[in-house]
Jmol script that loads the backbone (N, CA, C; Angstrom):
load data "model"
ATOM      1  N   UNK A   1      -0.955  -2.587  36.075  1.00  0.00           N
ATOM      2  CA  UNK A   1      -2.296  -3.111  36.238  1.00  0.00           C
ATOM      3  C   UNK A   1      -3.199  -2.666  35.092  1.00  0.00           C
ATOM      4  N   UNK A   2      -3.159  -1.635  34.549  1.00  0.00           N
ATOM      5  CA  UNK A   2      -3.838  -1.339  33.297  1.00  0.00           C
ATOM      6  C   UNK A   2      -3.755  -1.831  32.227  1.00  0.00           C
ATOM      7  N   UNK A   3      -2.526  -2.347  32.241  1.00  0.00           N
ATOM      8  CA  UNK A   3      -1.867  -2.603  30.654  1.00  0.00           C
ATOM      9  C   UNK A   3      -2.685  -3.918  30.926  1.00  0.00           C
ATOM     10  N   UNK A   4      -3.061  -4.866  31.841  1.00  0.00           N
ATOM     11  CA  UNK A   4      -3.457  -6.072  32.027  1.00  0.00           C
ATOM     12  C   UNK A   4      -4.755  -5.982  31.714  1.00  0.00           C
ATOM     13  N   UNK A   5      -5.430  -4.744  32.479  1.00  0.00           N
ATOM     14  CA  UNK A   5      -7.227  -5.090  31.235  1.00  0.00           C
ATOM     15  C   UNK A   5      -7.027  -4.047  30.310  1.00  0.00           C
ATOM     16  N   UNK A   6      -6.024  -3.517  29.763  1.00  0.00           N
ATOM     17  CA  UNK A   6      -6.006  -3.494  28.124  1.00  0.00           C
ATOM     18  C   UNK A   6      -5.638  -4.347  27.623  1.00  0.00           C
ATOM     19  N   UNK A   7      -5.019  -5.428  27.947  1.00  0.00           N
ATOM     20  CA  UNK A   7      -4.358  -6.999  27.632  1.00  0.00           C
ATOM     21  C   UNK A   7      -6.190  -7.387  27.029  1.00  0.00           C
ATOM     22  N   UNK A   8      -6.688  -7.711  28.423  1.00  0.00           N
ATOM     23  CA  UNK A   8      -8.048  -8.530  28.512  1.00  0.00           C
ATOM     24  C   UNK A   8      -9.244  -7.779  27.922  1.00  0.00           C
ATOM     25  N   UNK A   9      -8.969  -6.581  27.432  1.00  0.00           N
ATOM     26  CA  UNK A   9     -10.493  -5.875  27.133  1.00  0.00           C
ATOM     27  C   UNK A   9      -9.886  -5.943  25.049  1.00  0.00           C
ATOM     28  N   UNK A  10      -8.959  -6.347  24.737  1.00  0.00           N
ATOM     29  CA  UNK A  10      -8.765  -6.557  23.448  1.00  0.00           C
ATOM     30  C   UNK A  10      -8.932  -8.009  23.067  1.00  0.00           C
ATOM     31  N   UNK A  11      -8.819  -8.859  24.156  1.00  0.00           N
ATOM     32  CA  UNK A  11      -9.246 -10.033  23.421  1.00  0.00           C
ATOM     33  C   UNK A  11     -10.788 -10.214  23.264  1.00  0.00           C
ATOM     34  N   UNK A  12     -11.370  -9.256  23.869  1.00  0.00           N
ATOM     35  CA  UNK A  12     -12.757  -9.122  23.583  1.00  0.00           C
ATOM     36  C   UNK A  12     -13.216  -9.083  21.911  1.00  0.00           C
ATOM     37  N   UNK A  13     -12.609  -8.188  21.670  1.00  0.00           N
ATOM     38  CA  UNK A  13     -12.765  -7.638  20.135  1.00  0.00           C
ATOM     39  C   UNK A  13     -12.451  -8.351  19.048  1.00  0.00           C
ATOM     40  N   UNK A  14     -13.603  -8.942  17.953  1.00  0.00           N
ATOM     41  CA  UNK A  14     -13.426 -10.138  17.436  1.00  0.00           C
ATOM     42  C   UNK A  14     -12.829  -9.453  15.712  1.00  0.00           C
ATOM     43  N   UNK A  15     -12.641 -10.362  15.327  1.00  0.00           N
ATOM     44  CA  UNK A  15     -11.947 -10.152  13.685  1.00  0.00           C
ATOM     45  C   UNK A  15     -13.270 -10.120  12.770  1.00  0.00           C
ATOM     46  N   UNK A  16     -13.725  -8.501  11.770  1.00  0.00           N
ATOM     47  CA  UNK A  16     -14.203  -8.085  11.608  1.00  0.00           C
ATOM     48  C   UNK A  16     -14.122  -8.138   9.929  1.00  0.00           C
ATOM     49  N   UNK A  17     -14.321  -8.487   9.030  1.00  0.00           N
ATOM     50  CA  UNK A  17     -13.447  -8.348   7.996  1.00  0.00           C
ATOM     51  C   UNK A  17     -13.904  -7.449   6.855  1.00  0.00           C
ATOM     52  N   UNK A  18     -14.017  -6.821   6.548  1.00  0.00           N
ATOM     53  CA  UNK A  18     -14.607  -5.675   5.486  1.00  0.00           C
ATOM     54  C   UNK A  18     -14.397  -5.595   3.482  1.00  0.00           C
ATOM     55  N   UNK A  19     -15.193  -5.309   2.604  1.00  0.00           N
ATOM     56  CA  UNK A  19     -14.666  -5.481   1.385  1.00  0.00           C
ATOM     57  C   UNK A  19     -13.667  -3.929   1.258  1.00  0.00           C
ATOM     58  N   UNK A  20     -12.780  -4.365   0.491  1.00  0.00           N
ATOM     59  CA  UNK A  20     -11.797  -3.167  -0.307  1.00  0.00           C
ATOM     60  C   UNK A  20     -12.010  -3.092  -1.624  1.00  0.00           C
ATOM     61  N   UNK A  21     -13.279  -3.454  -1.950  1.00  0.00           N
ATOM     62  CA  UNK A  21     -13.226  -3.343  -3.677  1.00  0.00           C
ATOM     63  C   UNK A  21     -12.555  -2.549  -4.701  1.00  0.00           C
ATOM     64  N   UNK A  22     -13.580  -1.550  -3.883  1.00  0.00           N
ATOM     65  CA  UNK A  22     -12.921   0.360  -4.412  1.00  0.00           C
ATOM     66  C   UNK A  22     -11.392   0.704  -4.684  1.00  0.00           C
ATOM     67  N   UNK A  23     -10.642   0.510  -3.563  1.00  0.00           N
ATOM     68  CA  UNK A  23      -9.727   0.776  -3.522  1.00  0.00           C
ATOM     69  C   UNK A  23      -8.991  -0.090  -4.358  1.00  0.00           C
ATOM     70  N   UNK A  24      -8.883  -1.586  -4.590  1.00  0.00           N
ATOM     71  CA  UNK A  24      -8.423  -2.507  -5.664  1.00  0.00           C
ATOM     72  C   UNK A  24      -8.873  -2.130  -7.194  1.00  0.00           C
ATOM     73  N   UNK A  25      -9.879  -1.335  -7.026  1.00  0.00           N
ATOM     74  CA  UNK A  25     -10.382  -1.149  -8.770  1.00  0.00           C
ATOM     75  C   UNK A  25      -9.851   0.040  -9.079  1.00  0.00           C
ATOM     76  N   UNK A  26      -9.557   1.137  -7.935  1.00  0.00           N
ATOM     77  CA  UNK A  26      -8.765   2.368  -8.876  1.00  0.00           C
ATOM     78  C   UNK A  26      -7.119   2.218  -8.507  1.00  0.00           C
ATOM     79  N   UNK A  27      -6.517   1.126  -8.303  1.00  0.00           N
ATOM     80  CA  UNK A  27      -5.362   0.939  -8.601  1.00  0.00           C
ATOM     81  C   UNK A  27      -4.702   2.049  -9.809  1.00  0.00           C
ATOM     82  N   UNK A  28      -3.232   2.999  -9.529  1.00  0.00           N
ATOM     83  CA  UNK A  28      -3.072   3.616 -10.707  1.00  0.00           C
ATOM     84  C   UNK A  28      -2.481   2.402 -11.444  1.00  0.00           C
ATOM     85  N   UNK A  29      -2.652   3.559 -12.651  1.00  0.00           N
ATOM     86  CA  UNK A  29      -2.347   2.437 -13.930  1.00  0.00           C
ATOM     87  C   UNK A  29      -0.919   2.385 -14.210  1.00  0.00           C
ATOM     88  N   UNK A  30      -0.158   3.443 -13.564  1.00  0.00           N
ATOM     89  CA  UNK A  30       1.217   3.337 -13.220  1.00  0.00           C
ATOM     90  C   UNK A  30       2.046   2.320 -12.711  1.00  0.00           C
ATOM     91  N   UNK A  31       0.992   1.681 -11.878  1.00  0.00           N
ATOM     92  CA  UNK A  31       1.780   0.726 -10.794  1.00  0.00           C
ATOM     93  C   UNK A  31       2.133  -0.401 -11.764  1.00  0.00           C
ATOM     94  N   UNK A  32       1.294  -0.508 -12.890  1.00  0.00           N
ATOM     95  CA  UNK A  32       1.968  -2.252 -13.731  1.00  0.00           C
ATOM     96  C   UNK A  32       2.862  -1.613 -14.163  1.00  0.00           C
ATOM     97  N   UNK A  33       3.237  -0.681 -14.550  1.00  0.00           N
ATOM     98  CA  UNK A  33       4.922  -0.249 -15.248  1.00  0.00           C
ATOM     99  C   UNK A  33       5.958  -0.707 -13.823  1.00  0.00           C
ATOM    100  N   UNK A  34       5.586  -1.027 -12.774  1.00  0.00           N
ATOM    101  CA  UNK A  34       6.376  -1.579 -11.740  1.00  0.00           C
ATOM    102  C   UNK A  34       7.065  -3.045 -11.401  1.00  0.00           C
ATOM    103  N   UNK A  35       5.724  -3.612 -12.673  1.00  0.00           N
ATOM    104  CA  UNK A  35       5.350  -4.965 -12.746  1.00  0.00           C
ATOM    105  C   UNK A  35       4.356  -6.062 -11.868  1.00  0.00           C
ATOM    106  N   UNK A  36       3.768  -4.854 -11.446  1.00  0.00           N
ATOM    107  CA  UNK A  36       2.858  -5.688 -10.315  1.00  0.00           C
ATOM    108  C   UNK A  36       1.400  -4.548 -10.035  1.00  0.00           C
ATOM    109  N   UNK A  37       0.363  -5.644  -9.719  1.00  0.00           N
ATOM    110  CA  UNK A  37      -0.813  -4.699  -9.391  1.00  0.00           C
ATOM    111  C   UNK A  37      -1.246  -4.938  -7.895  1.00  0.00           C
ATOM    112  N   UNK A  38      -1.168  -4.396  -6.909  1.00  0.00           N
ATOM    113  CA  UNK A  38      -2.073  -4.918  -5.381  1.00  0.00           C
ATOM    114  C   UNK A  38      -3.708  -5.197  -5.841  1.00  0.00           C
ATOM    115  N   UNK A  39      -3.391  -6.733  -5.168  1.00  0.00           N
ATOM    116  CA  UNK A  39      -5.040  -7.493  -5.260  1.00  0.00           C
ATOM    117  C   UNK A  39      -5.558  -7.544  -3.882  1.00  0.00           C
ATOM    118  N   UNK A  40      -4.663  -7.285  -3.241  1.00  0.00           N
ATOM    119  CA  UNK A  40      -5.374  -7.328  -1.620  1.00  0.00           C
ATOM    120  C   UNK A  40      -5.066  -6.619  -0.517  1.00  0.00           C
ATOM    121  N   UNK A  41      -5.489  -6.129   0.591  1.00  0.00           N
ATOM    122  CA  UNK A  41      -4.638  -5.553   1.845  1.00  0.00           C
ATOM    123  C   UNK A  41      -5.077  -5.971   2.855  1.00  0.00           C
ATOM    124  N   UNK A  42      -4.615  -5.992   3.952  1.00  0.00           N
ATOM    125  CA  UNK A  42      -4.863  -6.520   5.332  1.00  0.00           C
ATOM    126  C   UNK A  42      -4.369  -6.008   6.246  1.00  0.00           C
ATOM    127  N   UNK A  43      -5.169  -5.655   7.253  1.00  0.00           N
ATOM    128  CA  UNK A  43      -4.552  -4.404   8.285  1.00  0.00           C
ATOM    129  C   UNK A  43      -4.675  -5.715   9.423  1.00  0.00           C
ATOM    130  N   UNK A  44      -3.970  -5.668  10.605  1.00  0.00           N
ATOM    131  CA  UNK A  44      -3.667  -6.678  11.652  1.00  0.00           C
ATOM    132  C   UNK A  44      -3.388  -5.480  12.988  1.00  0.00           C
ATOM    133  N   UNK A  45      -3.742  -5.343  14.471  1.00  0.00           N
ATOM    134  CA  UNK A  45      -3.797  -4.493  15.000  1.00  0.00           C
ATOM    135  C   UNK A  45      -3.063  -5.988  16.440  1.00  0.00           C
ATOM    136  N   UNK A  46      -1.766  -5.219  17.026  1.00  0.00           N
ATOM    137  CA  UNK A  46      -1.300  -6.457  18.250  1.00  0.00           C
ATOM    138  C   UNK A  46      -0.094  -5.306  18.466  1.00  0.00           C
ATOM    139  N   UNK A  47      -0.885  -5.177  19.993  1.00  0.00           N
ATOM    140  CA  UNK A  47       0.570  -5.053  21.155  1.00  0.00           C
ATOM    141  C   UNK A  47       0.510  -3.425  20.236  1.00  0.00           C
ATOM    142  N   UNK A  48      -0.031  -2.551  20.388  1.00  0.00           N
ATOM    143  CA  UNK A  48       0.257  -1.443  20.445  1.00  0.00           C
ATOM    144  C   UNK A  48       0.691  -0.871  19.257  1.00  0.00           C
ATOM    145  N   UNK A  49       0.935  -1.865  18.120  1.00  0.00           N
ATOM    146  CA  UNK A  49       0.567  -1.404  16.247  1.00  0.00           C
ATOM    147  C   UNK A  49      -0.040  -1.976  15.640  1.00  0.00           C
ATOM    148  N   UNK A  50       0.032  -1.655  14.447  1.00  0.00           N
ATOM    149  CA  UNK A  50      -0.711  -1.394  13.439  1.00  0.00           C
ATOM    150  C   UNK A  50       0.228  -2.261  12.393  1.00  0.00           C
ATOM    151  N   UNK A  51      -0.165  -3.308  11.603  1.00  0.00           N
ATOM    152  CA  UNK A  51       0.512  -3.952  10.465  1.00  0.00           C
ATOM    153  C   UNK A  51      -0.346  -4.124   9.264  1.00  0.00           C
ATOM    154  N   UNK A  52       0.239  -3.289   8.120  1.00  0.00           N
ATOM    155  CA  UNK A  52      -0.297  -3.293   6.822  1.00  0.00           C
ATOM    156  C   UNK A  52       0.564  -4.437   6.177  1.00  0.00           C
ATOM    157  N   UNK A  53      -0.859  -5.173   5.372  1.00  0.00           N
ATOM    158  CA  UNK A  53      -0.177  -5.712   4.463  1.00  0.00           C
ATOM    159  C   UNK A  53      -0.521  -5.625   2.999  1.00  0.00           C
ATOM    160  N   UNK A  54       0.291  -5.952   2.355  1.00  0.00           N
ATOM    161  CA  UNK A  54      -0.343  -5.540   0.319  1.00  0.00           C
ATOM    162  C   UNK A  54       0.021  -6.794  -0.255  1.00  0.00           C
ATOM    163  N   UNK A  55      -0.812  -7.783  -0.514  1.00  0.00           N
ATOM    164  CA  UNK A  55      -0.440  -9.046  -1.617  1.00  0.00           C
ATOM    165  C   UNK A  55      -0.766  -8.317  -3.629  1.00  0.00           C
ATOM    166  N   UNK A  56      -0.031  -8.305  -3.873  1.00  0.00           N
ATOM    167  CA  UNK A  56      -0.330  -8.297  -5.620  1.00  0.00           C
ATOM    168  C   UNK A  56       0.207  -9.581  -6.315  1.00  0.00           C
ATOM    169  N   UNK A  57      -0.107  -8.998  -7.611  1.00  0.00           N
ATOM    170  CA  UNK A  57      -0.145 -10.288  -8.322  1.00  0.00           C
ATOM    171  C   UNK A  57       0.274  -9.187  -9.843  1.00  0.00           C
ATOM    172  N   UNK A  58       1.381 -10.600 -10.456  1.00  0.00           N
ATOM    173  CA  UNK A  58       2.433  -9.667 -11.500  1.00  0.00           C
ATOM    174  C   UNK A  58       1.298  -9.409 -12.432  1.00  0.00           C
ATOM    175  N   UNK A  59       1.826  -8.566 -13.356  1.00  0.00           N
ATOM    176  CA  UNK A  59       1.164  -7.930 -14.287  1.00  0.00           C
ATOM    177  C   UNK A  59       1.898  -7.251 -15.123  1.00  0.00           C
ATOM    178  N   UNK A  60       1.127  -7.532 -16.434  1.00  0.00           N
ATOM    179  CA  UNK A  60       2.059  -6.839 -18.199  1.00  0.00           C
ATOM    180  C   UNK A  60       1.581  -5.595 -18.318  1.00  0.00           C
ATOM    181  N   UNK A  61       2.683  -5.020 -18.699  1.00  0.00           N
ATOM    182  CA  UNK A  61       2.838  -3.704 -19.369  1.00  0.00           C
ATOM    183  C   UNK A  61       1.641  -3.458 -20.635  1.00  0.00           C
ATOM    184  N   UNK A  62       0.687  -2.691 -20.122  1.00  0.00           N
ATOM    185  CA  UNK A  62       0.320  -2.269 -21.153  1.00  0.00           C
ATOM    186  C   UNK A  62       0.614  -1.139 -22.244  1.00  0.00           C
ATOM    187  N   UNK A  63       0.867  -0.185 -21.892  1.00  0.00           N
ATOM    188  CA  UNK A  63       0.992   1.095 -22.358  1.00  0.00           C
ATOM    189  C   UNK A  63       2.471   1.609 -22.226  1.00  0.00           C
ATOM    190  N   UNK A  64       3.653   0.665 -22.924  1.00  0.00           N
ATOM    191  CA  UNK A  64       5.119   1.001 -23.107  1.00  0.00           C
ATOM    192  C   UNK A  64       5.792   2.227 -23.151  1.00  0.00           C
ATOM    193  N   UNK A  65       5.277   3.153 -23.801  1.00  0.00           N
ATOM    194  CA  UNK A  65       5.109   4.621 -23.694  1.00  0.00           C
ATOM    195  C   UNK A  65       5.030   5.629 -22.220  1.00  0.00           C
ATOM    196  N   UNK A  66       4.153   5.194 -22.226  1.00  0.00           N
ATOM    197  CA  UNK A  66       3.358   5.725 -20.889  1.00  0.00           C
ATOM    198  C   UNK A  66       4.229   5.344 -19.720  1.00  0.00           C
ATOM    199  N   UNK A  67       4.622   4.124 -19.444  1.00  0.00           N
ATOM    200  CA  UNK A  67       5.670   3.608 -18.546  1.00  0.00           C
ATOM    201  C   UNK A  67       7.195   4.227 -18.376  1.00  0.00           C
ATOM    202  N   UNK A  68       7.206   4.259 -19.953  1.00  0.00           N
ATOM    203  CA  UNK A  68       8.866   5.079 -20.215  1.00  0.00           C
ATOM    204  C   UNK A  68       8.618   6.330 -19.363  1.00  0.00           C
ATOM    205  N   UNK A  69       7.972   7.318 -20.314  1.00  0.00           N
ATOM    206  CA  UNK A  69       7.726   8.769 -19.129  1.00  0.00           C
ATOM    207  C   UNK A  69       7.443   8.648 -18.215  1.00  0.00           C
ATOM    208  N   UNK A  70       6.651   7.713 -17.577  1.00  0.00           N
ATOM    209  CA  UNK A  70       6.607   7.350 -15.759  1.00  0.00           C
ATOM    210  C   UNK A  70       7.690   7.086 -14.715  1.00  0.00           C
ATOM    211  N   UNK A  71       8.520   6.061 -15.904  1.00  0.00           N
ATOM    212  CA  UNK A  71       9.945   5.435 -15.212  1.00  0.00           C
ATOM    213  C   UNK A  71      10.800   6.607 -14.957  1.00  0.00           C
ATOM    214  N   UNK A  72      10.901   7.685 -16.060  1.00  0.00           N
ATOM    215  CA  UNK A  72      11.769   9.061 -16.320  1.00  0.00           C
ATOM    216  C   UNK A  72      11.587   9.857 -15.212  1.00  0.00           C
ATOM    217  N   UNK A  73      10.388  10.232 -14.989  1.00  0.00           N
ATOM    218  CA  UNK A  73       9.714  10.912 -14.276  1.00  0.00           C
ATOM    219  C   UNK A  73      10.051  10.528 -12.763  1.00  0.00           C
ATOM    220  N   UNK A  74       9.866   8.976 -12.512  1.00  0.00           N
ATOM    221  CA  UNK A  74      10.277   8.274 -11.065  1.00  0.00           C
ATOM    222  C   UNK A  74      11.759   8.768 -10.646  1.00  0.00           C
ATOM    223  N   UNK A  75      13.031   8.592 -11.616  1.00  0.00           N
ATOM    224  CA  UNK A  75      14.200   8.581 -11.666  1.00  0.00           C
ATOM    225  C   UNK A  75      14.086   9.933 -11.674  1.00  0.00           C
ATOM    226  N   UNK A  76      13.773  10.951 -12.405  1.00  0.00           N
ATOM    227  CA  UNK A  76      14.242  12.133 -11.551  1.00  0.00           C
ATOM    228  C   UNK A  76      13.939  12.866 -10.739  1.00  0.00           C
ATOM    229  N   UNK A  77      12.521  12.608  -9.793  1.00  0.00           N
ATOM    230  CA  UNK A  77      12.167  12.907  -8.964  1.00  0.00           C
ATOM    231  C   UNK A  77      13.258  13.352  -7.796  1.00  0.00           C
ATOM    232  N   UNK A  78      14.306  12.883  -7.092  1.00  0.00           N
ATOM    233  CA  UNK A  78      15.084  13.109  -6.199  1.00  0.00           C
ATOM    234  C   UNK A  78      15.494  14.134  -6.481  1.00  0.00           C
ATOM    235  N   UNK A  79      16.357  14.211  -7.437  1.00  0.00           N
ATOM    236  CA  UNK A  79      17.083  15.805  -7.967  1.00  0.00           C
ATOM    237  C   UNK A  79      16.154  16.851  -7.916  1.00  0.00           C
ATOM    238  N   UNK A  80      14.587  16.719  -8.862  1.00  0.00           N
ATOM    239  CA  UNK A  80      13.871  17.744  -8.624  1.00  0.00           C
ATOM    240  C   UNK A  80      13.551  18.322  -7.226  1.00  0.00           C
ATOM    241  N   UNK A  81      13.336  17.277  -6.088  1.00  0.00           N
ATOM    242  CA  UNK A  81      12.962  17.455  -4.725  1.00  0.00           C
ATOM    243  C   UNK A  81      13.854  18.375  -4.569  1.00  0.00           C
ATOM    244  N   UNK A  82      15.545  17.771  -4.419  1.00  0.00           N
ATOM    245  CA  UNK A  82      16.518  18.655  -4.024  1.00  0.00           C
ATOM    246  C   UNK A  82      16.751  19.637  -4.067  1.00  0.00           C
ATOM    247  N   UNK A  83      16.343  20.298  -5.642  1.00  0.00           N
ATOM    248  CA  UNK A  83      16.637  21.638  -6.520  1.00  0.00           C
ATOM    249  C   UNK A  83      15.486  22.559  -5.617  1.00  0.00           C
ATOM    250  N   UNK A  84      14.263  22.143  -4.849  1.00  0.00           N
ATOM    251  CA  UNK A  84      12.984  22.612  -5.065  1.00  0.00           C
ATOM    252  C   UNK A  84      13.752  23.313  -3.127  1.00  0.00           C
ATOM    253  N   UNK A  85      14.321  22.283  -2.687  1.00  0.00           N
ATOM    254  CA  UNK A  85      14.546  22.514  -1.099  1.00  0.00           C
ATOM    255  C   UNK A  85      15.740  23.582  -1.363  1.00  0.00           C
ATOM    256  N   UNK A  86      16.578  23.993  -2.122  1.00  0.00           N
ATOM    257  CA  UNK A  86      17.367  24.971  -1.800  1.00  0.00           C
ATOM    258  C   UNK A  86      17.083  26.083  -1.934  1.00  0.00           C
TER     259      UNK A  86
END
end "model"
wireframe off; spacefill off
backbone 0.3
color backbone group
């Protein structure tokens, strides 16, 4: 019987929509060495979760350099973790 006006006391609650500017403008600058930048997010709330979403849009390498030591850095991350847990 509860779950039924938590059913009915959520359709109350209307779609609210908010800006993310901030968060789209300090994107790291890492992420285009991935090939992609997030231009948008969207949070969706049904049945007891929570659904994130991230739309981006591709994007060029600026700083080739910078990417290399990033990519290096990505790739050996695991081993370092490992070395750090024993």
């Amino acid at each position: 019987m509860a779950n039924l006006q938590l059913e009915a006391l959520k359709k109350t609650f209307k779609e609210i929509p908010f800006t993310i500017g901030d968060i789209m403008r300090k994107n790291p600058k890492e992420l285009k060495c991935l090939g992609f930048n997030v231009s948008d997010l969207d949070v969706s709330f049904a049945k007891g979760f929570a659904q994130f979403t991230a739309y981006y849009k591709d994007a060029k390498v600026a700083d080739k350099e910078m990417c290399q030591k990033f990519l290096e850095e990505l790739k050996d991350a695991p081993q370092r973790i490992a070395n750090q847990m024993e």
